[in-house]
C-alpha positions as CSV (number, residue, x, y, z in Angstrom):
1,X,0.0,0.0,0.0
2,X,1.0,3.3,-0.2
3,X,0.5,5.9,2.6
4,X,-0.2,9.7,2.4
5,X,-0.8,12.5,4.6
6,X,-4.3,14.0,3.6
7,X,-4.5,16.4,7.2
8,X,-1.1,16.6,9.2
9,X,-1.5,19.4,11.6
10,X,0.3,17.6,15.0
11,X,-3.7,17.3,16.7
12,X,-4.0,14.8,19.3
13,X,-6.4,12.4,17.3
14,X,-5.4,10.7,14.0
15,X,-7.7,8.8,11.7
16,X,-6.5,6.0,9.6
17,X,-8.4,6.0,6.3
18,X,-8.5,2.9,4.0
19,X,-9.2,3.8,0.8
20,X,-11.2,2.2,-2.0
21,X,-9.9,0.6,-5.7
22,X,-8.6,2.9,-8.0
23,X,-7.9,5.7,-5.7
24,X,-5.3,8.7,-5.1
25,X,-6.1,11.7,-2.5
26,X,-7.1,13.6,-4.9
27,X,-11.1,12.8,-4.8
28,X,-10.5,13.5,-0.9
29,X,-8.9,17.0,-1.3
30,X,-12.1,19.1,-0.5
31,X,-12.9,16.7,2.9
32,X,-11.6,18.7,6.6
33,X,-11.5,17.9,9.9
34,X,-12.0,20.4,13.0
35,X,-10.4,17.4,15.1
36,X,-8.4,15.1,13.1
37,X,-5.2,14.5,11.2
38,X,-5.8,12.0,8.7
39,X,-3.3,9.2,7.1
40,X,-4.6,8.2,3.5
41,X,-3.3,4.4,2.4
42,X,-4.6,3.5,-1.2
43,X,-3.0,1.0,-4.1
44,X,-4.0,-2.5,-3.5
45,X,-1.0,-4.2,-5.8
46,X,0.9,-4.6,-2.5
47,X,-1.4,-5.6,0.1
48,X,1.1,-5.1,3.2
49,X,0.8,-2.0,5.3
50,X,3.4,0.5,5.4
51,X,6.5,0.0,7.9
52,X,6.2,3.4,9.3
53,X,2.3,3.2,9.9
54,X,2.7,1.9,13.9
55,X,5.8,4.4,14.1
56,X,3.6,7.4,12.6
57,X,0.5,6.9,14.7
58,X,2.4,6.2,18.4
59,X,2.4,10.3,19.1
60,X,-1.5,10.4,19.0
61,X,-3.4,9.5,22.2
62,X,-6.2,8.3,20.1
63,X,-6.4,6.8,17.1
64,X,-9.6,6.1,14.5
65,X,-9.9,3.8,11.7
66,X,-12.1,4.4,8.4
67,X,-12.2,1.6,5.9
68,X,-14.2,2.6,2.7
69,X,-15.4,-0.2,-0.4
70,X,-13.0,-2.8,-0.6
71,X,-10.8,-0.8,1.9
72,X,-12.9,-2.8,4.5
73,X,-11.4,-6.2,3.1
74,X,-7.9,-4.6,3.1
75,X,-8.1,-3.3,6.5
76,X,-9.4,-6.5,7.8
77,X,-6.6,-8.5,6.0
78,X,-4.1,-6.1,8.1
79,X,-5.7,-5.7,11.0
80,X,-3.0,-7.6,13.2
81,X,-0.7,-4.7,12.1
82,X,-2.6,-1.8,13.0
83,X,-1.6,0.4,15.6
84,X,-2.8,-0.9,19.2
85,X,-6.5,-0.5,20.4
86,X,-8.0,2.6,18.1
87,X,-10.8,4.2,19.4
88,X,-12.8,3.6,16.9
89,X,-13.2,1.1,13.7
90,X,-15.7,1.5,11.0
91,X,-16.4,0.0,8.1
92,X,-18.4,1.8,5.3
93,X,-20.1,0.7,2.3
94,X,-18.3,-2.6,2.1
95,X,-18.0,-6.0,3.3
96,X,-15.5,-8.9,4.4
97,X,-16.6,-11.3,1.5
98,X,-16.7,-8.8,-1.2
99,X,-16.6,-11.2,-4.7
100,X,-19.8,-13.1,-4.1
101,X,-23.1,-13.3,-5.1
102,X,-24.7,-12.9,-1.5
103,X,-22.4,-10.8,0.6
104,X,-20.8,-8.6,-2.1
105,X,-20.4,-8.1,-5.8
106,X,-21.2,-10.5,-7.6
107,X,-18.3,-12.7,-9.4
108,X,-19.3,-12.3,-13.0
109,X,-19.4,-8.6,-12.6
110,X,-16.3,-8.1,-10.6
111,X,-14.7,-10.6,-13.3
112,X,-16.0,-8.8,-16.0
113,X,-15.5,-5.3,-14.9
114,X,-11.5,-6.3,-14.6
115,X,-11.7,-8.0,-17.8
116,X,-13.4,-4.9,-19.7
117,X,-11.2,-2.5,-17.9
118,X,-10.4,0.7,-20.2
119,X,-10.1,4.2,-19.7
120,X,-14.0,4.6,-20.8
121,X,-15.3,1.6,-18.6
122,X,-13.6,3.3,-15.2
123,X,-15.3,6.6,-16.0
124,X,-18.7,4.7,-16.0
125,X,-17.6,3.0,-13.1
126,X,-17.0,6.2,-11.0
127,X,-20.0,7.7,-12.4
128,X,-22.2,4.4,-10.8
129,X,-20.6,5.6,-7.3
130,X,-23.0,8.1,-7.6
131,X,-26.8,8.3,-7.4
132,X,-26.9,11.2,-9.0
133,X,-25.3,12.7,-11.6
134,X,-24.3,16.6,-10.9
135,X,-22.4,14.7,-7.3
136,X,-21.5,12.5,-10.2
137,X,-19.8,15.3,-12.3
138,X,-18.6,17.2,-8.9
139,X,-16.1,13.5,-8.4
140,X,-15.0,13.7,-12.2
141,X,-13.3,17.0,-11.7
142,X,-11.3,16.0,-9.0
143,X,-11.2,12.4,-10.4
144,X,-8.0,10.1,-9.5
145,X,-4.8,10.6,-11.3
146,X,-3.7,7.4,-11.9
147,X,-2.6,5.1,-15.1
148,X,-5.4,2.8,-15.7
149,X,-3.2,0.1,-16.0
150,X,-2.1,0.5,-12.7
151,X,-5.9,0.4,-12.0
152,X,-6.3,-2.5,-13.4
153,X,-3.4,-4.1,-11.8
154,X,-4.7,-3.3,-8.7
155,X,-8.4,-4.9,-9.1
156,X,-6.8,-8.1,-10.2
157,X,-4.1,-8.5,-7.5
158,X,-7.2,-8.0,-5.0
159,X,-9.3,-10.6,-6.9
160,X,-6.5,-13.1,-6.3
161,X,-6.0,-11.9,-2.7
162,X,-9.9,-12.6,-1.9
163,X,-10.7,-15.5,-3.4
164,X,-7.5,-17.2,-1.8
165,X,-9.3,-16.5,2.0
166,X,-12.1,-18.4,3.0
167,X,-15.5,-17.6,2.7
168,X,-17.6,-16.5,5.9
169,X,-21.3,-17.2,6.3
170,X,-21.4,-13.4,7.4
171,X,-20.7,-10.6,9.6
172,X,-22.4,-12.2,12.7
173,X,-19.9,-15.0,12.5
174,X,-17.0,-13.2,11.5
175,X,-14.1,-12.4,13.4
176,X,-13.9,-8.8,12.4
177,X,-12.6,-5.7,14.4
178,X,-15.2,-3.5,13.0
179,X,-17.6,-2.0,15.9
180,X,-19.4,0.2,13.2
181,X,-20.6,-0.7,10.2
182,X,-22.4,1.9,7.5
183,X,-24.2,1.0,4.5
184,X,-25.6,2.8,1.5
185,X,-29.0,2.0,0.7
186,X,-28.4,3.5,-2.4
187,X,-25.1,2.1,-3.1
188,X,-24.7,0.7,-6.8
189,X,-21.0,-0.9,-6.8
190,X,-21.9,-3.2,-3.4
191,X,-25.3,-3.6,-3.6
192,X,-27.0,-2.8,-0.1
193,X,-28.7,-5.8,-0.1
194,X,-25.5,-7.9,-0.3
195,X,-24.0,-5.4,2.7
196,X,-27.4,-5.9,4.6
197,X,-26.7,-9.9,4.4
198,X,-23.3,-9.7,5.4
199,X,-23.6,-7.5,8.3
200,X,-26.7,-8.7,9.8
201,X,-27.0,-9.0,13.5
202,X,-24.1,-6.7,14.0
203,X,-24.9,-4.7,16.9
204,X,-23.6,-1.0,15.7
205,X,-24.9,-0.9,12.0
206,X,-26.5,1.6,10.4
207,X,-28.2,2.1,7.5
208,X,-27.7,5.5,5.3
209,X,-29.3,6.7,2.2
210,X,-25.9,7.7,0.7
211,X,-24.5,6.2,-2.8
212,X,-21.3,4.5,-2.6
213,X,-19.0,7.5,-2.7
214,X,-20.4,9.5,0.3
215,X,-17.9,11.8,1.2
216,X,-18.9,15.1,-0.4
217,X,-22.6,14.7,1.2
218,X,-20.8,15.2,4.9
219,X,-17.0,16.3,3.7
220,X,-15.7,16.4,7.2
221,X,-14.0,13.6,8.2
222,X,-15.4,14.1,11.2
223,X,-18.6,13.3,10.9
224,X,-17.7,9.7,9.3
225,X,-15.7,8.4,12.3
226,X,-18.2,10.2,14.8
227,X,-21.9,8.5,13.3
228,X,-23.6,6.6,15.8
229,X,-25.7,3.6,15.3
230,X,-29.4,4.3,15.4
């Protein structure tokens, strides 16, 4: 993975943000935080986290996790090298099973999105983040900078990484640090249904009516780590 500083301002509370496939920082320039610094990681190809991540987060005397879209998986793959006891550990709009028909996306369309990959099919995949279009066109501007190739690399290194775990009958069964979980009713990439499945009987879940891509309906990072279950 690599790791990025998206707020570093030396505040006593640091939030550890998993990002989703495909991303940069760049989508997550106009989010702030009246609290928080915030430590980006993003690009899948190497799953491991970085060595400085446990060294970076020991001035902070409380830490937060976020893990957005198949950030949850990745943060969940890692989480016996997180920083000791955060605060807080969410998991938004994704799932620990998430290539399957039930509990995430299903396998012919994650194996088809990766095998259609092209500079035109990720445009129409970022625009399906969205349940509306003009939040749609607000992403595009500020729209990751990567090569698609890279992209591409990236969904197919986590299809192998996925598939090669177990399979888990579902949240309720799952070992899983997560003790909130947020789903999208309106989410179009990881169907809410599928989320709904996986999670059910978690005790701290709640459900949203947000699209996949939340962020610039609530831009303050704030407000993500701080949403309590209803």
């Amino acid at each position: 993975m690599h790791g990025r500083w998206m707020i570093h301002e030396q505040r006593d509370a640091l939030l550890i943000f998993f990002n989703g496939w495909g991303m940069d920082e760049k989508p997550f320039l106009p989010l702030v935080s009246q609290r928080l610094d915030v430590y980006m990681l993003c690009d899948y190809r190497d799953l491991s986290l970085p060595e400085s991540l446990v060294a970076l987060a020991a001035p902070y005397s409380e830490v937060h996790v976020l893990a957005w879209s198949l950030g949850v998986w990745a943060a969940w793959k890692n989480q016996a090298e997180w920083p000791a006891a955060p605060a807080s550990i969410t998991a938004l709009n994704g799932t620990l099973q998430p290539i399957n028909s039930r509990f995430g996306i299903p396998p012919v369309i994650f194996d088809a999105t990766l095998a259609q990959l092209s500079p035109e099919t990720l445009t129409a995949f970022y625009h399906n983040m969205f349940p509306s279009e003009t939040t749609a066109m607000e992403f595009m501007q500020l729209a990751p900078v990567r090569p698609w190739e890279k992209i591409r690399d990236e969904l197919a290194q986590l299809r192998a990484a996925i598939l090669a775990e177990p399979g888990f009958a579902g949240g309720k069964a799952t070992p899983q640090p997560f003790g909130r979980v947020l789903i999208g009713m309106q989410d179009r990439i990881i169907p809410a249904a599928a989320q709904r499945r996986f999670w059910q009987g978690h005790p701290a879940c709640r459900r949203l009516e947000i699209g996949h891509f939340p962020f610039y309906a609530e831009p303050q990072w704030d407000a993500w780590v701080n949403y309590e279950p209803a």
